[in-house]
VOMAR-594244 format. One record per residue (C-alpha): x, y, z; residue number from 1. Coordinates in Angstrom, 3 decimals. Each point is the difference from the previous one (the first is absolute). Example, Ala and Ser with C-alpha at 12.3 -4.5 7.8 and 13.67 -1.06 7.14 Angstrom:
BEGIN
REC        xx        yy        zz    n
REC    12.300    -4.500     7.800    1
REC     1.370     3.440    -0.660    2
REM end
This chain:
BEGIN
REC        xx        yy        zz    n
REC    18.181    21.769     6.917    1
REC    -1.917    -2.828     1.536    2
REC    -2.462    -0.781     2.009    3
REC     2.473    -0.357     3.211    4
REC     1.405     3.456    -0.133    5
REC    -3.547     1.442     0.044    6
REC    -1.579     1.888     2.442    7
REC    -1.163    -2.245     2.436    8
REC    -2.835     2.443     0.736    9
REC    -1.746    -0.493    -3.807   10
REC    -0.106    -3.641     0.730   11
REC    -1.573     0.596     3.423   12
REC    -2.943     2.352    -1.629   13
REC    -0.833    -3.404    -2.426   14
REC    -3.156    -2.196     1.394   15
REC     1.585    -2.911    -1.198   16
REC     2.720    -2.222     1.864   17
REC     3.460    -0.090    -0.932   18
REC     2.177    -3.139     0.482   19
REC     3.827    -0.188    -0.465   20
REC     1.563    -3.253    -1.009   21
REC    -2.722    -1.894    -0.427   22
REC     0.247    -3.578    -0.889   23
REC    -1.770    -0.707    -3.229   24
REC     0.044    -3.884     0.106   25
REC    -3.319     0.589     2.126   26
REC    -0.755     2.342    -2.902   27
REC    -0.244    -2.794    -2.646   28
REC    -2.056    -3.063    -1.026   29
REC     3.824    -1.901    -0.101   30
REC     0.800     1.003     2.983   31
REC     3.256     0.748    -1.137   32
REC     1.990     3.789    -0.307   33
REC     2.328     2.799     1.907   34
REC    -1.547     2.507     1.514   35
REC    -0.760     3.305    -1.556   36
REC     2.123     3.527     1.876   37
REC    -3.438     0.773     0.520   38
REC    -3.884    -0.549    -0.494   39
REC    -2.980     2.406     0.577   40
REC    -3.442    -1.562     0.444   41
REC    -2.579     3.153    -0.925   42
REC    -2.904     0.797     1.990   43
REC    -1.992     0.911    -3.096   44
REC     0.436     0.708    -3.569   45
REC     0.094     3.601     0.851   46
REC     2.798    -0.936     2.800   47
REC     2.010    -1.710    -3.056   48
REC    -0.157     3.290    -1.969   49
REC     1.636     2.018     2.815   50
REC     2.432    -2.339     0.511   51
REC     1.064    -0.428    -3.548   52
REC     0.135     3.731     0.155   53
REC     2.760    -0.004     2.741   54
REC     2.246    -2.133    -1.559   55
REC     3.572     1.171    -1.207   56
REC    -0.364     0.073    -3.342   57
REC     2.799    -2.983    -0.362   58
REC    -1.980    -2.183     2.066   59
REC    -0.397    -2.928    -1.682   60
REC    -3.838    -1.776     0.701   61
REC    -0.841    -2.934    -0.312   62
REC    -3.844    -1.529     0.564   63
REC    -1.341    -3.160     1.588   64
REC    -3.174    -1.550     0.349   65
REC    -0.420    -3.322     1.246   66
REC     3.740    -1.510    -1.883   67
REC    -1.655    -2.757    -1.701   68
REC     1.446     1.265    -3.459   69
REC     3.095     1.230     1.330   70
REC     3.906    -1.445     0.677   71
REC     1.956     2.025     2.625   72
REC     3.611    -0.688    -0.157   73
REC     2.051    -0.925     3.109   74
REC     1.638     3.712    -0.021   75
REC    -3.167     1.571     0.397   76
REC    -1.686     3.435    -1.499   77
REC     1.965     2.954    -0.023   78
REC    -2.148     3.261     0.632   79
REC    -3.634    -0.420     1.341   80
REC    -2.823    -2.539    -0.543   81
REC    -3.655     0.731     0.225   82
REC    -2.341    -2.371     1.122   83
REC    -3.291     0.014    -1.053   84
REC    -1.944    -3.060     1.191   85
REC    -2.107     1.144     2.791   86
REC     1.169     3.370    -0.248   87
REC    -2.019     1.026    -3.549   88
REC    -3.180    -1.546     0.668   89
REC    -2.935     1.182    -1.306   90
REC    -2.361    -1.869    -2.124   91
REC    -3.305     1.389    -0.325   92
REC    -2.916     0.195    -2.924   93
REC    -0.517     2.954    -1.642   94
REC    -3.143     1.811    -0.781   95
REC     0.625    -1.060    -3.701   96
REC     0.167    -3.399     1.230   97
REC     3.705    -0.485    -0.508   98
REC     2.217    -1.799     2.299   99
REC     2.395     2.751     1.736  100
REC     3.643    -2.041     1.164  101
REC     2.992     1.650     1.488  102
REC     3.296    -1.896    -0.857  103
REC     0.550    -1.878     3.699  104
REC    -3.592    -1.648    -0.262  105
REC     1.032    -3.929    -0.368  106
REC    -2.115    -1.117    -3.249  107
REC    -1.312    -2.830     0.790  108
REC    -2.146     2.728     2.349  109
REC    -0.651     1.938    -2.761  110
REC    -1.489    -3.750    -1.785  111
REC    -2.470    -0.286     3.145  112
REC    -1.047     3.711    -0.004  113
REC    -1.322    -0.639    -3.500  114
REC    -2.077    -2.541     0.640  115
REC    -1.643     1.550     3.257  116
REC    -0.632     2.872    -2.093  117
REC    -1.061    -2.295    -2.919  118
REC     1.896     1.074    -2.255  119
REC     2.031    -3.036    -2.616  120
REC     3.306    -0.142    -1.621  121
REC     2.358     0.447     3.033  122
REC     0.110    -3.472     0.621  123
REC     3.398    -0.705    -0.522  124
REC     1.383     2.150     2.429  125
REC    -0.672    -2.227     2.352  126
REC     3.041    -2.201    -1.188  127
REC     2.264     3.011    -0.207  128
REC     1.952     0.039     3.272  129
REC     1.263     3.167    -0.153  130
REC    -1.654     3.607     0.588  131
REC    -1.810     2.339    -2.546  132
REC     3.195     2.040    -0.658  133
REC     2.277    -2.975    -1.169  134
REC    -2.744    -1.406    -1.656  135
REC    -0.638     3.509    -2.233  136
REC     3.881     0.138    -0.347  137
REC     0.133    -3.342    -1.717  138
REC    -2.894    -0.353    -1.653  139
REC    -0.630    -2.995     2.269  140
REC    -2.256    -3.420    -1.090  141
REC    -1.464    -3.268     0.319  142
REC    -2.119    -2.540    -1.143  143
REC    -0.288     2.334    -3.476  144
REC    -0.855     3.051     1.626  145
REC     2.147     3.299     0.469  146
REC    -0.203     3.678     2.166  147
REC     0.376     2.001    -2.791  148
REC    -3.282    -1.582    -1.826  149
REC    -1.570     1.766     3.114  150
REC     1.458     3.066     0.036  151
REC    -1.855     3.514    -0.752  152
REC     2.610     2.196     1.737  153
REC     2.770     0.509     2.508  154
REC     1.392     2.093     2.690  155
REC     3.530     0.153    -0.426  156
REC     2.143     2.036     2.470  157
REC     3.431     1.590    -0.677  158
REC     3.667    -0.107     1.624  159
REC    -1.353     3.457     1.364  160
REC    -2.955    -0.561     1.071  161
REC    -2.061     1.148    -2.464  162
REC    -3.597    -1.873    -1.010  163
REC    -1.176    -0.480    -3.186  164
REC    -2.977    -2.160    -1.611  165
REC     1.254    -1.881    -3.113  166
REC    -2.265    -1.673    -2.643  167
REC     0.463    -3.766    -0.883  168
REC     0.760     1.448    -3.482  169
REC     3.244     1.299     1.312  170
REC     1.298    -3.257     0.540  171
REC     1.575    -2.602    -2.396  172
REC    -1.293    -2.787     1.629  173
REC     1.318    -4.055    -0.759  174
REC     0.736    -2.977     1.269  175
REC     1.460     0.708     3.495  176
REC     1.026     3.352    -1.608  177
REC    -1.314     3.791     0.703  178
REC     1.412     2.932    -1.325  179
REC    -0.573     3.545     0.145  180
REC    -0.505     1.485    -3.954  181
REC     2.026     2.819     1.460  182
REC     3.074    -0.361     2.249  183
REC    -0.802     0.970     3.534  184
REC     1.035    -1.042     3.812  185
REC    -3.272    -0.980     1.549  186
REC    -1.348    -2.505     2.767  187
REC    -3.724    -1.201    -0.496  188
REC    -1.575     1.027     2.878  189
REC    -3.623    -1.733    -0.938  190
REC    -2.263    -0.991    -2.884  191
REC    -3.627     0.450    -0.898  192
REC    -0.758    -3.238    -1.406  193
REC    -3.067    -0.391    -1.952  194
REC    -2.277    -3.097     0.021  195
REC    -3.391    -1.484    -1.328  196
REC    -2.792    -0.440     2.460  197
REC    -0.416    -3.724     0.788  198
REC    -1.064    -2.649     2.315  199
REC     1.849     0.112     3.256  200
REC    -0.606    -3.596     1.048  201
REC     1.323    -1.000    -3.591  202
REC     3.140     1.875     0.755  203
REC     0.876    -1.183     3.379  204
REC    -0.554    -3.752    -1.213  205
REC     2.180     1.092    -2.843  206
REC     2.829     1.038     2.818  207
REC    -0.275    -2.752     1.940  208
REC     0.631    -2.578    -2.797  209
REC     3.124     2.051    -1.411  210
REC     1.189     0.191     3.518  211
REC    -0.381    -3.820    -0.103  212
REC     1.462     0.021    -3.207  213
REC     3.049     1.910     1.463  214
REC     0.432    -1.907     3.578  215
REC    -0.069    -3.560    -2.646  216
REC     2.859     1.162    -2.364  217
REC     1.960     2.175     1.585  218
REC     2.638    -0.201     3.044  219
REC    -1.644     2.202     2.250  220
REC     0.933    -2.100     3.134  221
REC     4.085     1.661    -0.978  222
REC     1.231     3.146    -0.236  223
REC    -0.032     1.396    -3.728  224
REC    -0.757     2.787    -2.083  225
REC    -2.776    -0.893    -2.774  226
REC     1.193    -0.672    -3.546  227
REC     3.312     0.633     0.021  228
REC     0.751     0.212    -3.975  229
REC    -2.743     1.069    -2.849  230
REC    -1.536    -2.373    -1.901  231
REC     1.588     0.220    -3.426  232
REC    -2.827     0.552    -3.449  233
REC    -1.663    -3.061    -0.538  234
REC     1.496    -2.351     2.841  235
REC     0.424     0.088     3.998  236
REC     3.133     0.675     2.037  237
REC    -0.800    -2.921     2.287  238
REC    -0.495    -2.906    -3.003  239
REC     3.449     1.010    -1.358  240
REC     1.819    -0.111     3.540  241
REC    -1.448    -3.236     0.730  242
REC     0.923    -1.149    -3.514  243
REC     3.204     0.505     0.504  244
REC    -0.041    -2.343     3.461  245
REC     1.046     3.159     2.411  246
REC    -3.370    -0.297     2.643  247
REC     1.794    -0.787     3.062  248
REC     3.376     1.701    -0.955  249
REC     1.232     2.116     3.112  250
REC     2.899     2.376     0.781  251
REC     0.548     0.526     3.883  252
REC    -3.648     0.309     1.409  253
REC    -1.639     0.780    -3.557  254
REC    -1.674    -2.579    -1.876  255
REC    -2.298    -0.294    -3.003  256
REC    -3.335    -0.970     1.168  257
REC    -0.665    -3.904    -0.376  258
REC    -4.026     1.547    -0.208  259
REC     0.493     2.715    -2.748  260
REC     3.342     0.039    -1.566  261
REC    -0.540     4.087    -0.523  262
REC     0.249     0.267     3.526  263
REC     3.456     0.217     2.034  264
REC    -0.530    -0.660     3.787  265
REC     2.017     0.871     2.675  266
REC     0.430    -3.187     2.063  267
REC     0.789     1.941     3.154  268
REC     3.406     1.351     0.434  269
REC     0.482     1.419    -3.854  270
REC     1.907     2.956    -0.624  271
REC    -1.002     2.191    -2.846  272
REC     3.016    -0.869    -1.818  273
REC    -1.295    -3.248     0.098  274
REC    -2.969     0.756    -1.748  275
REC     1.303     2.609    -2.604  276
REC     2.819    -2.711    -0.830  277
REC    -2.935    -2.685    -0.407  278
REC    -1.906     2.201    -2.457  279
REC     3.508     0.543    -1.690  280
REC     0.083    -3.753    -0.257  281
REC    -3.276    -0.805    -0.991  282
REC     0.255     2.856    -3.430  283
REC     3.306    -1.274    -0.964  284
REC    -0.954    -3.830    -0.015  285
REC    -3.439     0.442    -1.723  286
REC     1.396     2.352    -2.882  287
REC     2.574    -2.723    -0.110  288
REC    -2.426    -2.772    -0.387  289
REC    -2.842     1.734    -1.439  290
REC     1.493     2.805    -2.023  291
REC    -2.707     2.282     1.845  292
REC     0.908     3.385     2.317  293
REC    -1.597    -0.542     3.429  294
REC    -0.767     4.525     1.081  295
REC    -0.737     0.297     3.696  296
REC    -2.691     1.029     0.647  297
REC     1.342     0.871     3.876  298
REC     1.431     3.414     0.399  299
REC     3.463    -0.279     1.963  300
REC     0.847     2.849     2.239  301
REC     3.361     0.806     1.908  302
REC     3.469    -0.627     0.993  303
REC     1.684    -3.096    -0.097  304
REM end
C-alpha cells in the first residue's frame, strides 16, 4: 500500500506539511528534475519520526537537503521525499562542548557556529554547499579536510521511525564513502561533532579566505552541483578532463565549466538528461584518452 491509499486522517494528525507533486527542480542546486508524488517537510525531528511511522511499509523515501549533491531525473521520484533544510534545524553546543547538528542545518552554518563558539577545525564546511545530512552521508570535503575527521557520534533514524545514537566506529568511512559495519536502513538525523577549542577570529578569517578561494575557482555565478566525479588516488578529476580538451563541451543546456572543468553547469534551459548524458560523455572520453575511470561522485535519483 502507499502513501495515497492511506488514511487521510494519520496524515492530518502529523505537524509537518505535506505537498503532492512537488517540483524538485526548485529542490536542487541544478535546477533541473521531475517532481516527486509527494514531499513532507517535518516540523521537528520528533514530527519526522511519526511520520516515518505512518508510512505503508512499501513506501519508498527518499531524503533531500539542500540538492547540491544530488541529480533528479526528468521522470521524477516515485514514493515520498523528505526535506530537511529548514525543517531539521537545530544546532546548538553541548554542555560537553560539542557541536549538536540536525541533518537540514546548511554547513557552511555549522562552519560559523564554530567559530562564534571558538571552537577550530570546522572550517571547511563553509565551502560545502550542501546541509549536515548530505554532508555525513558522503563523507563530504574540501581544501584537505573531511566530516567524518569530526565525527564522535550520530543520530540515525529508521524507515519506522525509530532513533538510535550510532558511534563513528560504526561507520566505514572513505573518500566520499560511508558505510554502516552492519547492514541497516537508516537516515542521519544529526551529528555531535567534536572540535578543539580555538581562536574565533582565526577561524572566521580562515572562512572568509576559503569562501574567496571558492567564489575565485569555482562557477558559482551557474547552476551546478559541486564536484561532480571523485578525484581518482594520486591525481584530480578536473586536470584529467581538461587534459583531454572537454572544458566547454555541452549537450543541450549542460556544459563543462570553462572555470573548473569538474563542474557541469546548467546554462539555463538544461534538462537532466542533458546533464546525465554529459557526465556519460565526459567518463567515456577520459578513460579513452587517459586510461583512468572517472566515479561520480553525484548521486542520481529517479525516472527518466
Amino acid at each position: 500500500m502507499y502513501m495515497k491509499e492511506m488514511d487521510p486522517t494519520v496524515i492530518a494528525g502529523l505537524r509537518g506539511e505535506l505537498r503532492l507533486a512537488e517540483p524538485m527542480r526548485k529542490r536542487t542546486s541544478w535546477r533541473v528534475g521531475g517532481p516527486a508524488d509527494r514531499a513532507y517537510v517535518p516540523a521537528d525531528l520528533d514530527d519526522l519520526c511519526a511520520f516515518l511511522q505512518s508510512l505503508p511499509q512499501g513506501e519508498p523515501v527518499t531524503f533531500v537537503g539542500l540538492g547540491s549533491n544530488l541529480l533528479i531525473r526528468d521522470g521524477g521520484i516515485r514514493g515520498t521525499v523528505v526535506l530537511t533544510h529548514g525543517a531539521l534545524k537545530r544546532l546548538a553546543l553541548t554542555e560537553a562542548g560539542e557541536i549538536y547538528s540536525e541533518a537540514g542545518v546548511a554547513a557552511p552554518k555549522v562552519a560559523r557556529f564554530a567559530a562564534t563558539h571558538g571552537l577550530q577545525g570546522a572550517e571547511f564546511l563553509a565551502g560545502i554547499p550542501g546541509t549536515m545530512g548530505g554532508a555525513l552521508a558522503m563523507n563530504a570535503g574540501c581544501y584537505g579536510a573531511e566530516t567524518w575527521e569530526l565525527v564522535a557520534r550520530v543520530l540515525t533514524v529508521d524507515r519506522r521511525g525509530v532513533k538510535r545514537e550510532r558511534a563513528a566506529s560504526d561507520f566505514d568511512v572513505g573518500y566520499r564513502s560511508v558505510m554502516p559495519k552492519q547492514s541497516r536502513d537508516e537516515f542521519f538525523a544529526a551529528a555531535w561533532l567534536r572540535l578543539a577549542k580555538g581562536d574565533g577570529e582565526q577561524s572566521r578569517l580562515r572562512i572568509r579566505e576559503l569562501l574567496q578561494k571558492r567564489i575565485d575557482s569555482q562557477p558559482l555565478e551557474q547552476p551546478n552541483a559541486g564536484s561532480v566525479f571523485r578525484n581518482p588516488q594520486s591525481d584530480h578529476a578536473a586536470r584529467l578532463i581538461e587534459s583531454c580538451g572537454l572544458k566547454g563541451l555541452r549537450i543541450g543546456g549542460a556544459m563543462v565549466s570553462q572555470k573548473h572543468a569538474n563542474f557541469i553547469v546548467n546554462l539555463g534551459d538544461a534538462s537532466a538528461e542533458d546533464i546525465e548524458n554529459l557526465i556519460e560523455t565526459v567518463q567515456t572520453l577520459v578513460q579513452r584518452e587517459t586510461g583512468i575511470a572517472l566515479h561520480r561522485e553525484v548521486l542520481i535519483v529517479g525516472e527518466a
